[in-house]
C-alpha positions in Angstrom: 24.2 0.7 -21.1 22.8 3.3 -23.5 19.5 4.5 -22.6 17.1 5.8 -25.1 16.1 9.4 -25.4 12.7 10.0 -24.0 9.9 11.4 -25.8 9.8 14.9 -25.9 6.6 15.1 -23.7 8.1 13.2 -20.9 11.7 15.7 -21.4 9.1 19.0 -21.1 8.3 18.1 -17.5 9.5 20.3 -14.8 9.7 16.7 -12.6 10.2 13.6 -12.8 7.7 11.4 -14.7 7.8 8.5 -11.4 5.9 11.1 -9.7 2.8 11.0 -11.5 2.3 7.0 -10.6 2.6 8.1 -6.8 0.0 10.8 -7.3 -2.2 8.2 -8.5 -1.6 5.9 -6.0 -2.3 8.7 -3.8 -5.5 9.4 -5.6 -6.9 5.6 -5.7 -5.8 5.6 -1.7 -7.9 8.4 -1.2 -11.3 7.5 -2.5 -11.0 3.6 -1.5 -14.2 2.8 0.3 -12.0 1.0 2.5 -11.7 0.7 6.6 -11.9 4.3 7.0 -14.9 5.2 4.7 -17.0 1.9 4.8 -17.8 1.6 8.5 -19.4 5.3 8.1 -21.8 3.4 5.7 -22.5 0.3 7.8 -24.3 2.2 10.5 -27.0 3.9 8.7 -27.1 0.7 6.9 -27.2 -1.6 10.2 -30.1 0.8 11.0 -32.5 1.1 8.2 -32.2 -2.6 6.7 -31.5 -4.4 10.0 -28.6 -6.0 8.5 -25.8 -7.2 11.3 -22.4 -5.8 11.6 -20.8 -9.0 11.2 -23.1 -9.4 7.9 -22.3 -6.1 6.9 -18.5 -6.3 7.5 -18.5 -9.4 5.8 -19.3 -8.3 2.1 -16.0 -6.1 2.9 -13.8 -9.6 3.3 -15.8 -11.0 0.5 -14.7 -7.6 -1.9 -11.2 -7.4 -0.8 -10.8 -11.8 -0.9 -12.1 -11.5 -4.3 -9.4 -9.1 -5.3 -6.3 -10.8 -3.3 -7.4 -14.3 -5.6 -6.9 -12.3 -8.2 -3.9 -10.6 -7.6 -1.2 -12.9 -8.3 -2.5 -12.6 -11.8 -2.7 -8.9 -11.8 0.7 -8.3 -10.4 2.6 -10.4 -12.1 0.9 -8.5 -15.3 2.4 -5.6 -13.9 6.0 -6.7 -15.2 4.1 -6.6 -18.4 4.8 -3.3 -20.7 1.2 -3.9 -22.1 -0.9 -4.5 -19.7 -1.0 -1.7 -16.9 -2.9 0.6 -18.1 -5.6 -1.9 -19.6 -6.0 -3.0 -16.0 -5.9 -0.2 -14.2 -8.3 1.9 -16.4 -11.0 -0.7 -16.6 -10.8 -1.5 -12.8 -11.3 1.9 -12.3 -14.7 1.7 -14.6 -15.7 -0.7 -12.8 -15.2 -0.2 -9.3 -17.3 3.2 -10.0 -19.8 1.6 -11.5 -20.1 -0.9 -8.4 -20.4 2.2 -5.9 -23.3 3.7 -7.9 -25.1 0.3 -8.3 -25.0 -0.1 -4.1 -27.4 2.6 -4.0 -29.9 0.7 -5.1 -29.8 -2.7 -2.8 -32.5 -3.9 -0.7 -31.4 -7.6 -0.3 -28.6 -8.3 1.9 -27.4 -11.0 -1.5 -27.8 -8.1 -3.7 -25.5 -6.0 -1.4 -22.7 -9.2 -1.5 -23.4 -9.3 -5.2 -22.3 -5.6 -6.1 -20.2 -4.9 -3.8 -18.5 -8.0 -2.4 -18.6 -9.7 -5.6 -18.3 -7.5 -8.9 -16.7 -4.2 -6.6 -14.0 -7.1 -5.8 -13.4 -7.2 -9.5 -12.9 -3.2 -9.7 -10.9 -3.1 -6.1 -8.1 -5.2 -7.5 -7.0 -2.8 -9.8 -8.5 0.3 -8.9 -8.1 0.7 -5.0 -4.0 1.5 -5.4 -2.5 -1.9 -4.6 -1.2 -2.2 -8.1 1.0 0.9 -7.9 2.9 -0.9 -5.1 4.1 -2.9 -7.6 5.2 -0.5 -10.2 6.3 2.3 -7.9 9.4 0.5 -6.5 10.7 0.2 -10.4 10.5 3.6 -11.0 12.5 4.8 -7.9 15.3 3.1 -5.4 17.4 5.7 -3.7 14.0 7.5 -2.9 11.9 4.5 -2.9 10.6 5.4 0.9 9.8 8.4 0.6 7.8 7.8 -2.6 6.1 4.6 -1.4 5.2 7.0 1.8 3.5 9.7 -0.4 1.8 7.4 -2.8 0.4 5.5 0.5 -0.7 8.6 2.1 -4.0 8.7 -0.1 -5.4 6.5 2.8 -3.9 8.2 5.4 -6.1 11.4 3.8 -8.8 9.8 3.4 -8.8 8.7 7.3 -8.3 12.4 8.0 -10.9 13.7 5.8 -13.7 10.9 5.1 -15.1 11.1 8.1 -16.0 14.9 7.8 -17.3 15.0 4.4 -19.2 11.0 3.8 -20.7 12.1 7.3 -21.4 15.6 6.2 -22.9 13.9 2.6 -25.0 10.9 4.5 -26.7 14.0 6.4 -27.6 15.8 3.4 -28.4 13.2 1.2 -28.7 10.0 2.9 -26.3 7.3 2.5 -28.2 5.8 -0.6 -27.2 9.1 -2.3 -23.5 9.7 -1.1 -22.9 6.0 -2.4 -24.0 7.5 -5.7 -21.5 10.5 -5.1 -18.7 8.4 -4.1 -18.5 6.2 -7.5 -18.4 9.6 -9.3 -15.6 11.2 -7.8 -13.9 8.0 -7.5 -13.9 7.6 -10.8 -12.6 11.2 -12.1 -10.3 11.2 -9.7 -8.6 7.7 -10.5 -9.5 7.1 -13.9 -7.1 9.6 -15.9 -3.9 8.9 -13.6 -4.5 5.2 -14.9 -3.7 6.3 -18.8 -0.4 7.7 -17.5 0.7 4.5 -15.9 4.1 3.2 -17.8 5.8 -0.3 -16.2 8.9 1.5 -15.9 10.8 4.4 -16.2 13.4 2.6 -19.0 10.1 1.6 -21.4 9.7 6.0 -22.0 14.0 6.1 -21.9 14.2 7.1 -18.4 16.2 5.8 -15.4 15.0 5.2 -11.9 14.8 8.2 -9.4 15.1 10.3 -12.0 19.1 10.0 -12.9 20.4 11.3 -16.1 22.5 8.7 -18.3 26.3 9.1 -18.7 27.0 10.2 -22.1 30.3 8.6 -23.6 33.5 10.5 -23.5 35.0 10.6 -26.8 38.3 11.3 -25.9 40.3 14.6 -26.7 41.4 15.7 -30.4 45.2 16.2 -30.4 46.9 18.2 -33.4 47.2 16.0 -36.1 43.3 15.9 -36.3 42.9 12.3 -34.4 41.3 11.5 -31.2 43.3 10.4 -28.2 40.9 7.9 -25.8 41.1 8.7 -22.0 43.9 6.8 -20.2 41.1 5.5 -17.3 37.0 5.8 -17.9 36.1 8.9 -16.2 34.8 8.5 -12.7 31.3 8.9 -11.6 28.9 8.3 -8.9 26.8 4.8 -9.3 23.1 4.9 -10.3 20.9 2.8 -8.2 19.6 1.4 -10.7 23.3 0.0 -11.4 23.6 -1.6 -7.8 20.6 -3.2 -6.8 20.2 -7.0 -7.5 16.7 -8.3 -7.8 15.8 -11.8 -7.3 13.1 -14.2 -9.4 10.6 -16.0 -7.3 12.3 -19.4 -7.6 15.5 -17.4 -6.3 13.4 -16.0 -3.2 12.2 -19.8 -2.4 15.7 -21.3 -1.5 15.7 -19.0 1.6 14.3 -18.8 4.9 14.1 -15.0 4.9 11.7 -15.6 2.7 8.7 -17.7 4.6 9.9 -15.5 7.7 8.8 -12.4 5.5 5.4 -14.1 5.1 5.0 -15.5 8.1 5.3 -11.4 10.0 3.0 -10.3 7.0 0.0 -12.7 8.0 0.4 -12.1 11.8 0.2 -8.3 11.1 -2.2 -7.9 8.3 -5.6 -8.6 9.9 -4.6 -5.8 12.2 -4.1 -3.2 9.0 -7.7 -2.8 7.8 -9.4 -4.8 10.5 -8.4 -2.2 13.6 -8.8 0.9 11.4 -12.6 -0.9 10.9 -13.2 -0.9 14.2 -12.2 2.7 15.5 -15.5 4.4 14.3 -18.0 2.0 16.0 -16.3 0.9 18.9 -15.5 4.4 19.7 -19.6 5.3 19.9 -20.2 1.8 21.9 -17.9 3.1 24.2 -20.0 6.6 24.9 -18.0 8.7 22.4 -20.5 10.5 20.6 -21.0 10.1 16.8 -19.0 13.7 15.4 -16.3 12.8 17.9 -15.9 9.2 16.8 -15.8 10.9 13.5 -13.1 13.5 14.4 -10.9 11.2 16.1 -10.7 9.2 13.2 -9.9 12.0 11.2 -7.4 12.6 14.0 -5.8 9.3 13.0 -5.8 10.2 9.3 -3.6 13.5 10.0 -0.8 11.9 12.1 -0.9 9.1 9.9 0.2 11.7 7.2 3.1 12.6 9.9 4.0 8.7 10.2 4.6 8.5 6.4 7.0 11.4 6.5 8.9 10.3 9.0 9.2 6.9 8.7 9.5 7.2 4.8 12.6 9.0 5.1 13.9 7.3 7.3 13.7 4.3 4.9 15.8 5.9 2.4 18.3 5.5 5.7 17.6 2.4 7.3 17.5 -0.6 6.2 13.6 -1.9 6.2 13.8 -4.8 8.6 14.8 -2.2 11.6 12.4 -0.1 10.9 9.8 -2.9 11.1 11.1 -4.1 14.3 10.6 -0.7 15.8 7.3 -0.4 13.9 5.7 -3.7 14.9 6.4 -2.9 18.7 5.8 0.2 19.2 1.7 -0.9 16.9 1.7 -3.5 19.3 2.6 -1.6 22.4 -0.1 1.4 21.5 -3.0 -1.1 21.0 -2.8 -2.1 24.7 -4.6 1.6 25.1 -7.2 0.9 22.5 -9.1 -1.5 25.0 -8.5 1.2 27.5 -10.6 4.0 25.7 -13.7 5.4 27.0 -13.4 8.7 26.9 -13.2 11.1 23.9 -10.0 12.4 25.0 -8.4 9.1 25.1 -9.9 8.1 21.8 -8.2 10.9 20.5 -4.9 10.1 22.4 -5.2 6.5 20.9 -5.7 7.8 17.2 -3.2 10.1 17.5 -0.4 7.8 18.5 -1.5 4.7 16.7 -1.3 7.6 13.6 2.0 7.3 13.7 2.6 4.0 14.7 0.2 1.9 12.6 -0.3 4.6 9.8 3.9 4.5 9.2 3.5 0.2 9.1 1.2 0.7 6.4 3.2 2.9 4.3 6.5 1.4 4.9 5.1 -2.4 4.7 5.1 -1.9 1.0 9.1 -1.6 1.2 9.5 -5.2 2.2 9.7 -6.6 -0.9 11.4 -4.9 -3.4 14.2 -3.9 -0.5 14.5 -7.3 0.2 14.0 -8.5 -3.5 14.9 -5.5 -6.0 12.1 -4.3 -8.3 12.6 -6.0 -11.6 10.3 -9.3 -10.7 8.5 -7.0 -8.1 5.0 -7.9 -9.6 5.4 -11.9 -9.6 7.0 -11.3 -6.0 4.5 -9.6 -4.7 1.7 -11.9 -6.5 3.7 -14.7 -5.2 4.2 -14.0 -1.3 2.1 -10.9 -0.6 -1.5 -12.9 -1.6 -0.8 -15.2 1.2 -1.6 -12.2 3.7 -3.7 -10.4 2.2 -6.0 -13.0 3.1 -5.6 -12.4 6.6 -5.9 -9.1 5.7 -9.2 -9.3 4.2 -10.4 -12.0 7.4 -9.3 -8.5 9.5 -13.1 -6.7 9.7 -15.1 -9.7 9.7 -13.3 -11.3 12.7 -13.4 -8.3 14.9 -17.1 -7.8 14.1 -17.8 -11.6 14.7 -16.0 -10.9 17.8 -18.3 -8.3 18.8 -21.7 -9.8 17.7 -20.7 -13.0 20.2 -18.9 -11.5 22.7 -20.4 -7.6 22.6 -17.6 -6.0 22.7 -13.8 -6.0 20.2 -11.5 -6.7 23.1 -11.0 -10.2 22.2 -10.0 -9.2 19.0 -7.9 -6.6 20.1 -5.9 -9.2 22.5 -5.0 -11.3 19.1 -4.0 -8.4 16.8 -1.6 -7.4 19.8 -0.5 -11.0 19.6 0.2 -10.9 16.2 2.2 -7.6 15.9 4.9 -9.2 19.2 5.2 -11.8 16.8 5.9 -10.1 14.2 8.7 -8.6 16.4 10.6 -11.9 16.5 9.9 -12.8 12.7 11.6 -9.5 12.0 14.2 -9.8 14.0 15.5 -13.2 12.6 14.5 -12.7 8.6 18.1 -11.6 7.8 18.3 -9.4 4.2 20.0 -10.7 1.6 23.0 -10.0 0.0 24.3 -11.0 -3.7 27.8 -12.7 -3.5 30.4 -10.8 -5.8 29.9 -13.0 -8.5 33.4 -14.8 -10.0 34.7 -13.4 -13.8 32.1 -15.0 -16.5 29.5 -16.0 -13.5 25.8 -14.7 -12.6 25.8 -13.2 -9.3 24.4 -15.7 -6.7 21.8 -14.4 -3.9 23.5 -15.0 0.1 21.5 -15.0 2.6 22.6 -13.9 6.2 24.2 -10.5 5.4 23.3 -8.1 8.2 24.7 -5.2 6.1 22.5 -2.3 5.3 21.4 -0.7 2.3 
């Protein structure tokens, strides 16, 4: 297939253009007032308005279920070539906007408004989820370990929120570092969002950076003509050459499929619900409040170490082992979270669930387009991925409901340890698929069963 030249801007860079969407994923990751910033927040807010955790918590399911109903519209816009950066840009605007207006709330409504409501608008385009669908079209041989840099943003900002909101609320007050945070989210996100291309062929590139094959013309003998090769010269296969991708009515006929779902719901109130917890439950516990703060940042730098590790080792191994060993070994460390009441073993628990947890995170967003491929990656993902996400977004408010009835998160803690030894046997039976060598004059046809990695 002839690929176009790219421009000569995109030619001048000394790296690949793919890169710059994982730096902005990184970015958007980064500054989310998600489960690692937010619950620094909720306790100068659950002290000077009186508000409860559970009520507080709650406008964070509200923002993020507002932005997973809207995400099977956004993703599947995303195998749009027109509409990324329209998206991305003017989430960004918004979700900025929403930060600076929470500064000035004194109604508990007025708090749902801006930031569960309209900051639900902003988060579903601006908080990095998008990029998971793009970033998988741009690469496939190195797919993991880009998906694990882009996704480290929230590692980063586990490892460093806690020391500089904290640092900001004490200066300023939380009112003020609200303010702060909606500016620096916004120059930080909003400029990576005008370099956001669909994929790499709309600019005349090729995924992972490979270079196309230019014809060989053939040799000129004597007489002036030109004698064609014998046999096409041999060369190693692009990725982007090999890997099948299915359409969403393709993905339906197979049980793989609902299996894939079924492990993501189980899994995902554990994802931003636990991280929610860490900071309070830690001081309920008798931690005190810096080395709450520290051990979460504890989390956030191992968490770094769980993406580089386990996002190589997805360029190796083929996602659903890695999810079986992932999903156990989450599991297995949570049995120490309800054992915590020490600061050392808060940090021993951060430290270990860094790399267990922090790696699902990053190499969750593989599922899909290894299972799949990445051309229909946005309608996939706005297909099947929504269904979770609403557990997902359930994850904070359940574990703070938990603790305003029960006074303390061990009940919860028993059901997202449920949830990932589930996941363990979903996993283990959600065989990947595998196209069938398609017959001369045929389209290949998706098998299911194939234990084969890629």
């Amino acid at each position: 297939m002839a690929v176009a030249q790219p421009p000569t801007w995109a030619r001048r860079l000394p790296f690949y253009y793919g890169w710059l969407l994982v730096i902005g994923q990184f970015n958007a990751a980064l500054i989310n007032i998600g489960p690692w910033t937010f619950p620094l927040f909720a306790m100068g807010m659950e002290e000077d308005l009186g508000w409860s955790r559970s009520a507080l918590f709650g406008s964070m399911t509200v923002r993020m279920l507002l932005g997973f109903v809207l995400m099977p519209f956004t993703s599947r816009l995303m195998d749009s070539q027109r509409w990324p950066r329209v998206i991305m840009f003017g989430s960004a605007l918004i979700f900025g906007l929403t930060l600076i207006a929470v500064s000035r709330v004194t109604s508990l409504w007025e708090f749902y408004l801006v930031y569960g409501v309209i900051g639900g608008i902003g988060a579903a385009g601006a908080s990095g989820g998008l990029y998971q669908a793009l970033i998988p079209k741009w690469f496939i041989r190195k797919r993991g370990r880009a998906t694990a840099y882009g996704s480290m943003g929230s590692a980063a900002s586990a490892l460093l929120s806690p020391i500089y909101v904290v640092l900001f609320i004490d200066l300023f007050g939380w009112r003020t570092t609200w303010v702060l945070m909606g500016i620096i989210m916004f120059i930080i996100v909003a400029p990576f969002t005008l370099l956001v291309r669909r994929a790499p062929e709309d600019i005349g590139l090729l995924p992972d950076g490979d270079k196309p094959e230019p014809d060989d013309p053939g040799e000129e003998t004597p007489d002036g003509t030109t004698e064609q090769p014998s046999a096409p010269p041999q060369r190693r296969p692009r990725a982007a050459d090999t890997e099948h991708s299915y359409t969403v009515r393709e993905a339906l006929r197979y049980r793989t499929t609902y299996l894939l779902i079924l492990a993501s719901i189980v899994t995902s109130q554990s994802t931003v619900g636990l991280g929610s917890t860490y900071f309070p439950y830690f001081i309920d516990v008798g931690v005190p409040e810096r080395a709450a703060a520290l051990a979460v940042s504890v989390y956030g730098g191992f968490a770094i170490a769980g993406r580089i590790i386990w996002g190589n080792l997805a360029d190796k191994i083929h996602i659903r082992h890695l999810m079986l060993i992932l999903c156990m070994a989450t599991g297995l460390t949570l049995g120490l979270m309800i054992r915590v009441d020490t600061t050392l073993l808060a940090f021993v628990y951060t430290s270990l669930s860094g790399l267990t947890l922090g790696g699902y995170v990053a190499v969750n967003q593989l599922v899909w387009p290894n299972y799949y491929g990445r051309h229909h990656i946005g309608a996939i993902r706005g297909t099947f991925g929504v269904v979770s996400r609403w557990s997902t977004a359930g994850g904070p408010f359940l574990a703070a409901f938990i603790f305003d009835v029960w006074g303390d998160y061990d009940p919860a803690f028993f059901i997202m340890f449920i949830g990932w030894m589930l996941a363990v046997a979903l996993f283990y039976f959600a065989r990947p698929l595998k196209p069938r060598t398609p017959a001369l004059g045929t389209a290949p046809a998706p098998q299911e069963g194939s234990t084969a990695d890629r």
